[in-house]
PDB file of N, CA, C, O and CB in Angstrom:
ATOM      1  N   UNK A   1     101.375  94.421 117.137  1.00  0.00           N
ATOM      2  CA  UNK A   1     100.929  95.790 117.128  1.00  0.00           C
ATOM      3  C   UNK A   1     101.581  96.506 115.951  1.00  0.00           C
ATOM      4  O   UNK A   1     102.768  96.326 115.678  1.00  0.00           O
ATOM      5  CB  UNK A   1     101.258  96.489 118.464  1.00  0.00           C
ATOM      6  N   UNK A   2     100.818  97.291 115.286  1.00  0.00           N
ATOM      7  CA  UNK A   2     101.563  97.655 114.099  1.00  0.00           C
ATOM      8  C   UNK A   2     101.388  99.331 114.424  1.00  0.00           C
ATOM      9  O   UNK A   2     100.339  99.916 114.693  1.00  0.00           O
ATOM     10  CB  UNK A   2     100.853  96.976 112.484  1.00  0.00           C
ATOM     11  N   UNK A   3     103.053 100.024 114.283  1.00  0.00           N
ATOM     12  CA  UNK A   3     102.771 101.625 114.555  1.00  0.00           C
ATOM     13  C   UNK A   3     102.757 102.173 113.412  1.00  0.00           C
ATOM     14  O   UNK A   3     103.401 101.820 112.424  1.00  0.00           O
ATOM     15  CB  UNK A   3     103.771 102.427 115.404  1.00  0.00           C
ATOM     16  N   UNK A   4     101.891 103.211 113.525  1.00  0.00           N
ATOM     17  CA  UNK A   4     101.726 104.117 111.892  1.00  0.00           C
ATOM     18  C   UNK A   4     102.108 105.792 112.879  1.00  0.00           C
ATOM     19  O   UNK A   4     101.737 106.305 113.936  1.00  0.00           O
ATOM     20  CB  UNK A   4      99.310 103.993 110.793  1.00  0.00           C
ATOM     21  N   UNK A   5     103.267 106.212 111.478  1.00  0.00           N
ATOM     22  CA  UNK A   5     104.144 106.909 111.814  1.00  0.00           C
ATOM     23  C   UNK A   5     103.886 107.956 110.766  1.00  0.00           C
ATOM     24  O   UNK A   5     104.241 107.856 109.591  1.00  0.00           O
ATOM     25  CB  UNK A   5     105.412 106.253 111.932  1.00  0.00           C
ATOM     26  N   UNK A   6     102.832 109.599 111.624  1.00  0.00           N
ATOM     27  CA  UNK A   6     102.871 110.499 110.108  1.00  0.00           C
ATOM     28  C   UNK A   6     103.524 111.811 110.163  1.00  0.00           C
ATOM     29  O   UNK A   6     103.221 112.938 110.555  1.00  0.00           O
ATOM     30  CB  UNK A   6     101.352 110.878 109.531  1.00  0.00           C
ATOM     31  N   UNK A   7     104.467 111.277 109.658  1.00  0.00           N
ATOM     32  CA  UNK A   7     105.182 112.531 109.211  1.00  0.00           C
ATOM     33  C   UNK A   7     106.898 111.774 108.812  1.00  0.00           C
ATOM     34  O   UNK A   7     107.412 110.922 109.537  1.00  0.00           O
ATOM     35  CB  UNK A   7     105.148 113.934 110.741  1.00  0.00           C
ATOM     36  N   UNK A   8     107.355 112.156 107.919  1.00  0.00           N
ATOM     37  CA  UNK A   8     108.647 111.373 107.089  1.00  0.00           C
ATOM     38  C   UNK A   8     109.749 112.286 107.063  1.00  0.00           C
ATOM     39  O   UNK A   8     110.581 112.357 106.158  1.00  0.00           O
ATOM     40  CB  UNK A   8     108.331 110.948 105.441  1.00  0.00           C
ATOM     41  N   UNK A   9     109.706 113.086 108.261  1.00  0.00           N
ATOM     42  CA  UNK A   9     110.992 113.924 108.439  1.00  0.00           C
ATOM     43  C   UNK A   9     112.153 113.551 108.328  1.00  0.00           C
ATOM     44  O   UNK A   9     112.686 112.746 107.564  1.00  0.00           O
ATOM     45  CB  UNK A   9     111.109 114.397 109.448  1.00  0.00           C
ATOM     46  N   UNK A  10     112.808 114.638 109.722  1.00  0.00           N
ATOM     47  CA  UNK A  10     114.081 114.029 110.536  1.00  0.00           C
ATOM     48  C   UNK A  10     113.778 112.720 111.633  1.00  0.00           C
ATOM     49  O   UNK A  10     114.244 111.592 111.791  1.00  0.00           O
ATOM     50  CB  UNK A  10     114.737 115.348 111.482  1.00  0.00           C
ATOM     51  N   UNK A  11     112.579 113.673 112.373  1.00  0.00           N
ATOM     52  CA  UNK A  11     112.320 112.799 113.339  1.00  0.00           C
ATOM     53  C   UNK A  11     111.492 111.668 113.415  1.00  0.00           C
ATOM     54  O   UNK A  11     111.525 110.710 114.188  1.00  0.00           O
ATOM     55  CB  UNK A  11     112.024 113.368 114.097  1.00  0.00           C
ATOM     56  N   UNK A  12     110.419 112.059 112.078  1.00  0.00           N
ATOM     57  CA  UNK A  12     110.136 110.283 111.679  1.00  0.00           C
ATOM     58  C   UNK A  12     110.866 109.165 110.999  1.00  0.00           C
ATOM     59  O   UNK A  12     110.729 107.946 110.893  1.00  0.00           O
ATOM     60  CB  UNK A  12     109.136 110.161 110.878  1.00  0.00           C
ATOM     61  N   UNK A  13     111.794 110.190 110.534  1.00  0.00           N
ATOM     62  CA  UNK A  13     113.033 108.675 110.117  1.00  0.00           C
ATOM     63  C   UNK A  13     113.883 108.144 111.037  1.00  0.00           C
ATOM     64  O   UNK A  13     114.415 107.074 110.742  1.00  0.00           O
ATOM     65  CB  UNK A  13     114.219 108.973 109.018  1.00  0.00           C
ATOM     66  N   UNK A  14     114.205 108.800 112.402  1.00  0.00           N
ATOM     67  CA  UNK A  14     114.981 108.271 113.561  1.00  0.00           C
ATOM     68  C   UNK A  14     113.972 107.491 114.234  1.00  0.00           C
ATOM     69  O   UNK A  14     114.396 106.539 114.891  1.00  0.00           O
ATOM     70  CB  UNK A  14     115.647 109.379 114.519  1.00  0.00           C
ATOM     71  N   UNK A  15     112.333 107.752 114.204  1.00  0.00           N
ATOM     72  CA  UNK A  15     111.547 106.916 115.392  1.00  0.00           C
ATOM     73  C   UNK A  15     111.252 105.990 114.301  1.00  0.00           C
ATOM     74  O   UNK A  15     111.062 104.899 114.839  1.00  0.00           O
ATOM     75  CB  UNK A  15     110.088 107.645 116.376  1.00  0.00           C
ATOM     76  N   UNK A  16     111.123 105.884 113.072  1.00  0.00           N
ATOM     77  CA  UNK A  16     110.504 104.566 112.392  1.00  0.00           C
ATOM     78  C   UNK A  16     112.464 103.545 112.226  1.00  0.00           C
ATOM     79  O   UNK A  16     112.587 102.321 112.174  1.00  0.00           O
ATOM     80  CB  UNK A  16     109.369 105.204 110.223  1.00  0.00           C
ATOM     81  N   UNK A  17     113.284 104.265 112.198  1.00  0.00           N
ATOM     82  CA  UNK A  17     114.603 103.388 111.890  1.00  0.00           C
ATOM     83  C   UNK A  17     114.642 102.714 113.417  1.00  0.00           C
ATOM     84  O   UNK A  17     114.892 101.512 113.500  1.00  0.00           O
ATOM     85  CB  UNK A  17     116.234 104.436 111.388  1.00  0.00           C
ATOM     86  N   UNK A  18     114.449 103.323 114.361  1.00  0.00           N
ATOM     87  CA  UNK A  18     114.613 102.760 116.052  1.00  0.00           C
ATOM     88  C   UNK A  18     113.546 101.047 115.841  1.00  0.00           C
ATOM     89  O   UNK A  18     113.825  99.923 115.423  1.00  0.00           O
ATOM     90  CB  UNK A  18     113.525 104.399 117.640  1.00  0.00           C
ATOM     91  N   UNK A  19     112.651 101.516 116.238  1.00  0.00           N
ATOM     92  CA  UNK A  19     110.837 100.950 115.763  1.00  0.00           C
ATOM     93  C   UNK A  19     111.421 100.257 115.087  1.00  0.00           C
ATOM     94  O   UNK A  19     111.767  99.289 115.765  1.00  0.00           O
ATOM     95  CB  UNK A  19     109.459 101.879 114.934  1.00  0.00           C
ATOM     96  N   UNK A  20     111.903 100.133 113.664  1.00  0.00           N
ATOM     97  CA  UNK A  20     111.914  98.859 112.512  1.00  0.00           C
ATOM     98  C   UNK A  20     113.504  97.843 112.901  1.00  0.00           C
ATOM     99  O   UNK A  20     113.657  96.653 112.625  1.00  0.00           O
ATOM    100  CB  UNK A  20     112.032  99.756 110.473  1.00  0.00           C
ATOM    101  N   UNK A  21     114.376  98.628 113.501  1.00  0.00           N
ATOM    102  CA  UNK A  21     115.217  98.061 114.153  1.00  0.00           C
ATOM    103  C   UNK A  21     114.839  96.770 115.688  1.00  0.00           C
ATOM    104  O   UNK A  21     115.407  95.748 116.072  1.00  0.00           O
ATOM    105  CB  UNK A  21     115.915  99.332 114.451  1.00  0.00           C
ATOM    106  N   UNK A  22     114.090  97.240 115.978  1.00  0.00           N
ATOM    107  CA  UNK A  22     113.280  96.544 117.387  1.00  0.00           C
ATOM    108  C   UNK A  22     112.567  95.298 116.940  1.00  0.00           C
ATOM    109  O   UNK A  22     112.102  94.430 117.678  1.00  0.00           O
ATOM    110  CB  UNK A  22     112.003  97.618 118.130  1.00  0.00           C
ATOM    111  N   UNK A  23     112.540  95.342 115.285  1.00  0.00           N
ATOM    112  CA  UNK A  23     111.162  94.330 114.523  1.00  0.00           C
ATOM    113  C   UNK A  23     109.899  94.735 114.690  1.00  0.00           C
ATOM    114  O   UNK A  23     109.106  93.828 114.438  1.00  0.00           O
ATOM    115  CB  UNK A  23     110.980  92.841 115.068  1.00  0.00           C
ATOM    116  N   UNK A  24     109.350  95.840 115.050  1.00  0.00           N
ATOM    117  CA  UNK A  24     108.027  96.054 114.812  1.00  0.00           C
ATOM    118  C   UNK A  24     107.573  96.263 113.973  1.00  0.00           C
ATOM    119  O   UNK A  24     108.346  96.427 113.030  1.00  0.00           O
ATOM    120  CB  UNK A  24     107.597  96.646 115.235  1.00  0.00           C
ATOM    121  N   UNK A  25     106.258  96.394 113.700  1.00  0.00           N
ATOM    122  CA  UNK A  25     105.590  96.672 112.579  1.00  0.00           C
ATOM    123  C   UNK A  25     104.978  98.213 112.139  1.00  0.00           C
ATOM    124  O   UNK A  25     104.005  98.815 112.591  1.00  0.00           O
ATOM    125  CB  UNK A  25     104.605  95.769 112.680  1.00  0.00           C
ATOM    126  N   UNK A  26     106.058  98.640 110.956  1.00  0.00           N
ATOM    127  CA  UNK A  26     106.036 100.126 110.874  1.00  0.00           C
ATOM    128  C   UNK A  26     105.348 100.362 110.000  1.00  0.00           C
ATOM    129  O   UNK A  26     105.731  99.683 109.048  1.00  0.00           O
ATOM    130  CB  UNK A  26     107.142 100.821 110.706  1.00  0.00           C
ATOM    131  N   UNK A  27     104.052 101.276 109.591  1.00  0.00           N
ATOM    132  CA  UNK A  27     103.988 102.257 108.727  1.00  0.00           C
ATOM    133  C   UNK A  27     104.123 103.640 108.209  1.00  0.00           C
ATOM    134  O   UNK A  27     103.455 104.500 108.784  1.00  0.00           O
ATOM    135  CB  UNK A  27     103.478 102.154 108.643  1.00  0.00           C
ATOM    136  N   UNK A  28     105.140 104.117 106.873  1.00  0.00           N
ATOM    137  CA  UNK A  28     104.885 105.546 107.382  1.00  0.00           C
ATOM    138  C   UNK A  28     103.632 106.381 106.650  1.00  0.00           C
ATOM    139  O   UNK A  28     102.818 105.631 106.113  1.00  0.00           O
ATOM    140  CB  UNK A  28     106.274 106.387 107.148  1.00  0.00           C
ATOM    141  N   UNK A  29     103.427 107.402 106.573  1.00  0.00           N
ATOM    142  CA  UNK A  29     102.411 108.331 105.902  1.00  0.00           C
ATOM    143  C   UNK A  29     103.282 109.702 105.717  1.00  0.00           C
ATOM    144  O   UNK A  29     104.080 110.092 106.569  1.00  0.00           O
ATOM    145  CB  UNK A  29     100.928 108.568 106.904  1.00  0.00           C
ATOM    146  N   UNK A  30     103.060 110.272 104.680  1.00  0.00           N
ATOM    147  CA  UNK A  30     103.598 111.488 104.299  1.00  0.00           C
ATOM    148  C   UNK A  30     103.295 112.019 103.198  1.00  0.00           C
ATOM    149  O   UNK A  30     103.259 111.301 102.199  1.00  0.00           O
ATOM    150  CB  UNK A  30     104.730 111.479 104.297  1.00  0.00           C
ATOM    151  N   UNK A  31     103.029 113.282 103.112  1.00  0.00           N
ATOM    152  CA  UNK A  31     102.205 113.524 101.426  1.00  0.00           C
ATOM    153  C   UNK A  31     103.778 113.915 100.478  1.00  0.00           C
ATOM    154  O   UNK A  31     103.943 113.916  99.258  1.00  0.00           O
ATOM    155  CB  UNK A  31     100.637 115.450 101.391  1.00  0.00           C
ATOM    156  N   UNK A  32     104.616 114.174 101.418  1.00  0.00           N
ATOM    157  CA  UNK A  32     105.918 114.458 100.725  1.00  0.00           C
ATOM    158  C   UNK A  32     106.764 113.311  99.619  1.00  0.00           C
ATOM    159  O   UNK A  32     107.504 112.518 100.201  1.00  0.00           O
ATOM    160  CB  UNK A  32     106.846 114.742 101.940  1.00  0.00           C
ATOM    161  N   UNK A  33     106.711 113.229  98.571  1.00  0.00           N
ATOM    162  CA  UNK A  33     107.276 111.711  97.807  1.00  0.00           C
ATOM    163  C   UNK A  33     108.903 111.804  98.130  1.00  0.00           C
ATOM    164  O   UNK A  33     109.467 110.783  98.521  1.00  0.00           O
ATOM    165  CB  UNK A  33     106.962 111.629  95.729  1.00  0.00           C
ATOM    166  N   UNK A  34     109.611 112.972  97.972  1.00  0.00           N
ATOM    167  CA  UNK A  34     110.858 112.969  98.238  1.00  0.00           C
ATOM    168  C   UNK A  34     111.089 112.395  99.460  1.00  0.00           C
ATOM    169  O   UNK A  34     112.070 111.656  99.371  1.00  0.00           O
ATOM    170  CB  UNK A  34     111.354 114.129  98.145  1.00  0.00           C
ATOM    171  N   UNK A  35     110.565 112.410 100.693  1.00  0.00           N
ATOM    172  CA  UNK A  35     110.377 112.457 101.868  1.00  0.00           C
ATOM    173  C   UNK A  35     110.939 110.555 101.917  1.00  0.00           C
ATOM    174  O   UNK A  35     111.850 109.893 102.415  1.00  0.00           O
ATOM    175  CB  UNK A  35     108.663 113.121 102.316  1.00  0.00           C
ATOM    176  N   UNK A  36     109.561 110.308 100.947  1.00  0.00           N
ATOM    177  CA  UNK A  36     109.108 109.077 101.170  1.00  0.00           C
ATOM    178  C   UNK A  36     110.075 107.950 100.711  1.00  0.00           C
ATOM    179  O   UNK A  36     110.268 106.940 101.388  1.00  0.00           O
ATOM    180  CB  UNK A  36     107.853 108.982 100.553  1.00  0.00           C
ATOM    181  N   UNK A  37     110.762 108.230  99.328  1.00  0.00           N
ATOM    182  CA  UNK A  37     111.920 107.957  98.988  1.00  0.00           C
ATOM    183  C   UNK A  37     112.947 107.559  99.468  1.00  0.00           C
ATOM    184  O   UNK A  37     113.437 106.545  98.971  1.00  0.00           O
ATOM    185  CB  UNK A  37     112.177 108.544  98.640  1.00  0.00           C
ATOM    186  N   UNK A  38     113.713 108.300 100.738  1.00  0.00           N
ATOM    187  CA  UNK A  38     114.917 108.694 101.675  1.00  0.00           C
ATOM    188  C   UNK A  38     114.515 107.041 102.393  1.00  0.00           C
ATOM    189  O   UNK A  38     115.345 106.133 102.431  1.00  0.00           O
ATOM    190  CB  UNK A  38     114.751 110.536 102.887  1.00  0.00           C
ATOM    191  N   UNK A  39     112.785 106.888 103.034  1.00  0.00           N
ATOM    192  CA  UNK A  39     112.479 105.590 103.672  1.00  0.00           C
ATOM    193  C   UNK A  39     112.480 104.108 102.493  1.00  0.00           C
ATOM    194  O   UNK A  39     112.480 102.975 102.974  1.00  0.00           O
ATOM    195  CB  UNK A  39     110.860 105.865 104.408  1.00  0.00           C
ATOM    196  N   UNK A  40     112.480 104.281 101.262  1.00  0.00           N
ATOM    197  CA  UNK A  40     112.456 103.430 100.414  1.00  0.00           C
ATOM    198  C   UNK A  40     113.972 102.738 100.128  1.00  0.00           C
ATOM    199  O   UNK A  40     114.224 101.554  99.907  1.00  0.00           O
ATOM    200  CB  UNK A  40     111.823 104.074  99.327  1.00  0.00           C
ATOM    201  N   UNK A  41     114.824 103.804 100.203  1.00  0.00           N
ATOM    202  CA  UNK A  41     116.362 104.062 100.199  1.00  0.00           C
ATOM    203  C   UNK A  41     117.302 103.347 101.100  1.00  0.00           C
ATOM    204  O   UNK A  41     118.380 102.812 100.844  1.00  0.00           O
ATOM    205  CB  UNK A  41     116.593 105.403 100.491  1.00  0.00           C
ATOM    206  N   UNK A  42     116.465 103.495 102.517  1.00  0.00           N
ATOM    207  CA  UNK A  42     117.389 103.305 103.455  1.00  0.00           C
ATOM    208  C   UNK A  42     116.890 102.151 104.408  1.00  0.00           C
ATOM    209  O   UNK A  42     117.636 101.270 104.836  1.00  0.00           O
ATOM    210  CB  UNK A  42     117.660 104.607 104.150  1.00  0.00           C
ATOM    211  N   UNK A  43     115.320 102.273 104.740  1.00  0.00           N
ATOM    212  CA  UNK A  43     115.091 101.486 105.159  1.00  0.00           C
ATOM    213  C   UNK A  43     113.695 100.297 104.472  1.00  0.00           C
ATOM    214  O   UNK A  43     112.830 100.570 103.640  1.00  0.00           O
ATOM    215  CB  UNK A  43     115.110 102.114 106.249  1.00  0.00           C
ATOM    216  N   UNK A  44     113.870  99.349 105.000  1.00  0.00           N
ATOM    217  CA  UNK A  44     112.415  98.237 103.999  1.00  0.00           C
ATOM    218  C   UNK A  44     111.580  98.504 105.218  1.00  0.00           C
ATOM    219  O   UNK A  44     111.729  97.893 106.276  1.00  0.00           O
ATOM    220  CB  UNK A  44     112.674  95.939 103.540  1.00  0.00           C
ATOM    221  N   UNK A  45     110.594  99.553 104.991  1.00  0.00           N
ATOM    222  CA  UNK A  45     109.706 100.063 105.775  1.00  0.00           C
ATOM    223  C   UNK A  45     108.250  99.972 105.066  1.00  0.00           C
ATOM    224  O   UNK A  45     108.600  99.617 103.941  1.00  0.00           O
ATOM    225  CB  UNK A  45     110.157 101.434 106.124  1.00  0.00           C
ATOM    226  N   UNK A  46     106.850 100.070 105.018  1.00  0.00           N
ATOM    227  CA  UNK A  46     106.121  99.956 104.199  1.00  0.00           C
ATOM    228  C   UNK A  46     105.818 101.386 104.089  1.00  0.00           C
ATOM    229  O   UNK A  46     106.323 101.954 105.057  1.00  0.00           O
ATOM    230  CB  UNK A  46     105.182  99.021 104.420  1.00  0.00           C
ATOM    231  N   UNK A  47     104.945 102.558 102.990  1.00  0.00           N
ATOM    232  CA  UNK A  47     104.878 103.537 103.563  1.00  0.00           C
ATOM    233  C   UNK A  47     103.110 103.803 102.464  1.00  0.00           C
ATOM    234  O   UNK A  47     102.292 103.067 101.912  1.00  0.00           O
ATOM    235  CB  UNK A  47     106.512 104.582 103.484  1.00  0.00           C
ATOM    236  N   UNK A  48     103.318 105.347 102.673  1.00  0.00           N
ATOM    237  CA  UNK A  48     101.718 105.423 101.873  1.00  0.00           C
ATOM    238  C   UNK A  48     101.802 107.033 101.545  1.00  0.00           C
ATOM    239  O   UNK A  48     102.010 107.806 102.481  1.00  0.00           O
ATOM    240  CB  UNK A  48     100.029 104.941 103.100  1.00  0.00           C
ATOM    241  N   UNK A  49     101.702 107.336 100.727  1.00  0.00           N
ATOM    242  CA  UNK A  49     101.758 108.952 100.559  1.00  0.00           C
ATOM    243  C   UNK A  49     100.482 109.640 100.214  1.00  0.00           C
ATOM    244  O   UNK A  49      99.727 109.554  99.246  1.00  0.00           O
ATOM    245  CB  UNK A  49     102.736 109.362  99.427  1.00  0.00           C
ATOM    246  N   UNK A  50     100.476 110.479 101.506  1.00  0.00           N
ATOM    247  CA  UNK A  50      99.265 111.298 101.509  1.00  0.00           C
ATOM    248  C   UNK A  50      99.109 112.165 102.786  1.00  0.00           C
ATOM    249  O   UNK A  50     100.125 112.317 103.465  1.00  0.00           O
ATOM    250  CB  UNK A  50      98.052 110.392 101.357  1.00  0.00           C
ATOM    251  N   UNK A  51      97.818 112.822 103.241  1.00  0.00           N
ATOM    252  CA  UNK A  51      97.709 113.050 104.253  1.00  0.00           C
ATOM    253  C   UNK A  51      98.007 112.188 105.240  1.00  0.00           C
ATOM    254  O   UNK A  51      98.462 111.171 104.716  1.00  0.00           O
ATOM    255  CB  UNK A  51      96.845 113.407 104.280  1.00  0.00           C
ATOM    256  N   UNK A  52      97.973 112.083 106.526  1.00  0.00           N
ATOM    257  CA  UNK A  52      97.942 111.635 107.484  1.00  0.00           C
ATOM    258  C   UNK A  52      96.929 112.087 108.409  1.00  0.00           C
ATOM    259  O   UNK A  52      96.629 111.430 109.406  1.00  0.00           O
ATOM    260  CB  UNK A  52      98.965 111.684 107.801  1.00  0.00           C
ATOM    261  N   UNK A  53      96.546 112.878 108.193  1.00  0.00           N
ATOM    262  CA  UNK A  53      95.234 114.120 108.659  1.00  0.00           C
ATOM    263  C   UNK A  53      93.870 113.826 108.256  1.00  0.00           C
ATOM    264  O   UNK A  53      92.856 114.188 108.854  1.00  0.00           O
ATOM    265  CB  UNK A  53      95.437 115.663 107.932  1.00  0.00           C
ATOM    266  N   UNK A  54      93.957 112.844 106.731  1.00  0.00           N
ATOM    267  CA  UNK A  54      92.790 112.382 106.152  1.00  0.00           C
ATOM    268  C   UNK A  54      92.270 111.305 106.534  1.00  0.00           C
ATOM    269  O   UNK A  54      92.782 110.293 106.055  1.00  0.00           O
ATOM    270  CB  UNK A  54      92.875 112.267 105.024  1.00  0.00           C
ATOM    271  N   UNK A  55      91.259 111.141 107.373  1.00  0.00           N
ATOM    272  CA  UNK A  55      90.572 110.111 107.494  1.00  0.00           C
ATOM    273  C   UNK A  55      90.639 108.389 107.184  1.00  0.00           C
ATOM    274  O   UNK A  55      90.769 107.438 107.955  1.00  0.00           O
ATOM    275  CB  UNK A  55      89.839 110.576 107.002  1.00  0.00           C
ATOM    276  N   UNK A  56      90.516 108.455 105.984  1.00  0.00           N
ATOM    277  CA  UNK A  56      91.226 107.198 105.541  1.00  0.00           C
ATOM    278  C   UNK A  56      92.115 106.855 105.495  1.00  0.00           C
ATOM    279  O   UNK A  56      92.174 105.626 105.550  1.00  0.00           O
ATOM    280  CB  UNK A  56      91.205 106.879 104.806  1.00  0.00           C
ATOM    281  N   UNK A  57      93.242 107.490 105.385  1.00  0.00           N
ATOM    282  CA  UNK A  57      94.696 107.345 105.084  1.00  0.00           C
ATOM    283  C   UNK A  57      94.920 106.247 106.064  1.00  0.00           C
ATOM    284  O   UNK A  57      95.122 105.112 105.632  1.00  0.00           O
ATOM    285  CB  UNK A  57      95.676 108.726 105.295  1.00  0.00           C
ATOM    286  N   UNK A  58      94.893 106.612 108.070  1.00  0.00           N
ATOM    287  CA  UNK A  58      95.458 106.115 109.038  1.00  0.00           C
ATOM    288  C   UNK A  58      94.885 104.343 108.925  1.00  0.00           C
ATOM    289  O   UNK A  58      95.450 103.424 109.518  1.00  0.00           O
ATOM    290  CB  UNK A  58      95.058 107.077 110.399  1.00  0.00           C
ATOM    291  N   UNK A  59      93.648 104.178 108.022  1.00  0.00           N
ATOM    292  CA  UNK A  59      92.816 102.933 108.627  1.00  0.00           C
ATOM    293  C   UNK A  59      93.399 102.051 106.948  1.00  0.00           C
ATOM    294  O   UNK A  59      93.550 100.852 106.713  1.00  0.00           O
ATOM    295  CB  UNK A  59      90.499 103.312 109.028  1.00  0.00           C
ATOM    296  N   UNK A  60      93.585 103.187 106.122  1.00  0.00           N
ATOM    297  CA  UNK A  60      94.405 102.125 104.740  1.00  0.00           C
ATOM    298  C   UNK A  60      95.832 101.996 105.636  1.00  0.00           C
ATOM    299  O   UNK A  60      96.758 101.759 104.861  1.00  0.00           O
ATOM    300  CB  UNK A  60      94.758 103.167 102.650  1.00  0.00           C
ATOM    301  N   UNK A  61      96.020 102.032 106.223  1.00  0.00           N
ATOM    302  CA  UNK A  61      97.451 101.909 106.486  1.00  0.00           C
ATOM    303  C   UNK A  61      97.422 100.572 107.138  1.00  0.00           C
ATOM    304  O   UNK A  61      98.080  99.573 106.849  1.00  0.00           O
ATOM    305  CB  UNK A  61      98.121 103.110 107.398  1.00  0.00           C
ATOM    306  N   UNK A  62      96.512 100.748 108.099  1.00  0.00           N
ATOM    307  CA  UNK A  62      96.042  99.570 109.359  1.00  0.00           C
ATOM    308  C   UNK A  62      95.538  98.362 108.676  1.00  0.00           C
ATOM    309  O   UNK A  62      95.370  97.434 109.467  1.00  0.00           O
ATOM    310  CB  UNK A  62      94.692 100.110 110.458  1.00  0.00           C
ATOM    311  N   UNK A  63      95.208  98.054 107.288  1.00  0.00           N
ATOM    312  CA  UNK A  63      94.648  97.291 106.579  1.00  0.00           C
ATOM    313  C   UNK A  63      95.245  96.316 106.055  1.00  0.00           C
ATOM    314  O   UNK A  63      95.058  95.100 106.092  1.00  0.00           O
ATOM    315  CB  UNK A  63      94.178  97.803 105.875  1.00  0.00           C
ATOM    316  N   UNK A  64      96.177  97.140 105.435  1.00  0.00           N
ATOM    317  CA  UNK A  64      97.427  96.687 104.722  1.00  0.00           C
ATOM    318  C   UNK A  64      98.218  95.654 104.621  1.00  0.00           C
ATOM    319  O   UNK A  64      98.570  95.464 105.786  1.00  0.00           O
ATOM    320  CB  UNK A  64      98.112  97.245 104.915  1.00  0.00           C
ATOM    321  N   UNK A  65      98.736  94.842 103.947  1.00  0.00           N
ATOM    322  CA  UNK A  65      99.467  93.965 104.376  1.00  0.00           C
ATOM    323  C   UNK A  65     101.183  94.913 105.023  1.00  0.00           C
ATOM    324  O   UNK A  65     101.187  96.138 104.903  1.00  0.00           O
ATOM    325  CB  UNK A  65      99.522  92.799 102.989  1.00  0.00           C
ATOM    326  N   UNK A  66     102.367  94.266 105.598  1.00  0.00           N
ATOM    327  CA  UNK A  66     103.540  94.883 105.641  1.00  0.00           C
ATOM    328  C   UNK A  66     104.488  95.065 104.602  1.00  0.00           C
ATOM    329  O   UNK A  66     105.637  95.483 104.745  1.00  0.00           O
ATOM    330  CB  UNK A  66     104.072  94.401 106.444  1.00  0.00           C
ATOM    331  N   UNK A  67     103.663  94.557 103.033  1.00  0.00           N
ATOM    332  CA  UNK A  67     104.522  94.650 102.336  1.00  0.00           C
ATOM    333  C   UNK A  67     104.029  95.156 101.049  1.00  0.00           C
ATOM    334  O   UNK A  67     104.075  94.547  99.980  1.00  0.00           O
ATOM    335  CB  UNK A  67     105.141  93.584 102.356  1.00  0.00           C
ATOM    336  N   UNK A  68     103.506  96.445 101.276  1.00  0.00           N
ATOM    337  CA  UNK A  68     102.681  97.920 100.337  1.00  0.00           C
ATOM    338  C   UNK A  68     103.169  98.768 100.112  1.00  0.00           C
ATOM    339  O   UNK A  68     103.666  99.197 101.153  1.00  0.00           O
ATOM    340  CB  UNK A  68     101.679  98.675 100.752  1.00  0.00           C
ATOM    341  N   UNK A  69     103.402  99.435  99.236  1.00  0.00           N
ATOM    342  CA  UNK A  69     104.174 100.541  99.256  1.00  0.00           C
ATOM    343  C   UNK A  69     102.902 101.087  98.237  1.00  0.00           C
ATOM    344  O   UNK A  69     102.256 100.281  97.567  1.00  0.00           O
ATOM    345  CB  UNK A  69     105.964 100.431  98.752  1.00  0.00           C
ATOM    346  N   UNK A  70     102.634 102.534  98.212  1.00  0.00           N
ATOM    347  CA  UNK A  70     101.481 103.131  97.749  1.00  0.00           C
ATOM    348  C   UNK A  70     101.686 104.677  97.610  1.00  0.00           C
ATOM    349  O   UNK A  70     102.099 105.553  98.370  1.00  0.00           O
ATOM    350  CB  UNK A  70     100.346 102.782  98.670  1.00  0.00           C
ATOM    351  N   UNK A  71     101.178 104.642  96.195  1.00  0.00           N
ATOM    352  CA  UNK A  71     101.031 106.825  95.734  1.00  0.00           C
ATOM    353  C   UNK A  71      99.886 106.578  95.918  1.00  0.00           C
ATOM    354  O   UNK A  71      99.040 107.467  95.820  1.00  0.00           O
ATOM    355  CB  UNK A  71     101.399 107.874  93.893  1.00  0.00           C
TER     356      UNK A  71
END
């Protein structure tokens, strides 16, 4: 099962660090790049920057291999 995670906060970096700690399969989404960075930094997470709100975004995510990273 692969979770897609949108928003690259506080609290999406504590539920995707929990989640990627467990071994699941994480994606995040965030139109924020700084945001996105902090997850590039800290954790080997895959992520995608953009809406999360946009239509396509959630199903490019779902597509993906786990090892994408994408502007």
């Amino acid at each position: 099962m692969k979770v897609i995670i949108v928003g690259a906060g506080e609290v999406g970096f504590h539920i995707v660090h929990r989640l990627a700690s467990e071994s699941k399969e994480v994606v995040v989404i965030d139109r924020n790049p700084e945001a996105l960075k902090r997850f590039s930094e800290l954790l080997d997470v895959p992520w995608l920057e953009g809406s999360g709100a946009h239509p396509k975004m959630p199903e490019e995510a779902e597509i993906r291999g786990p090892e994408f990273r994408r502007k």
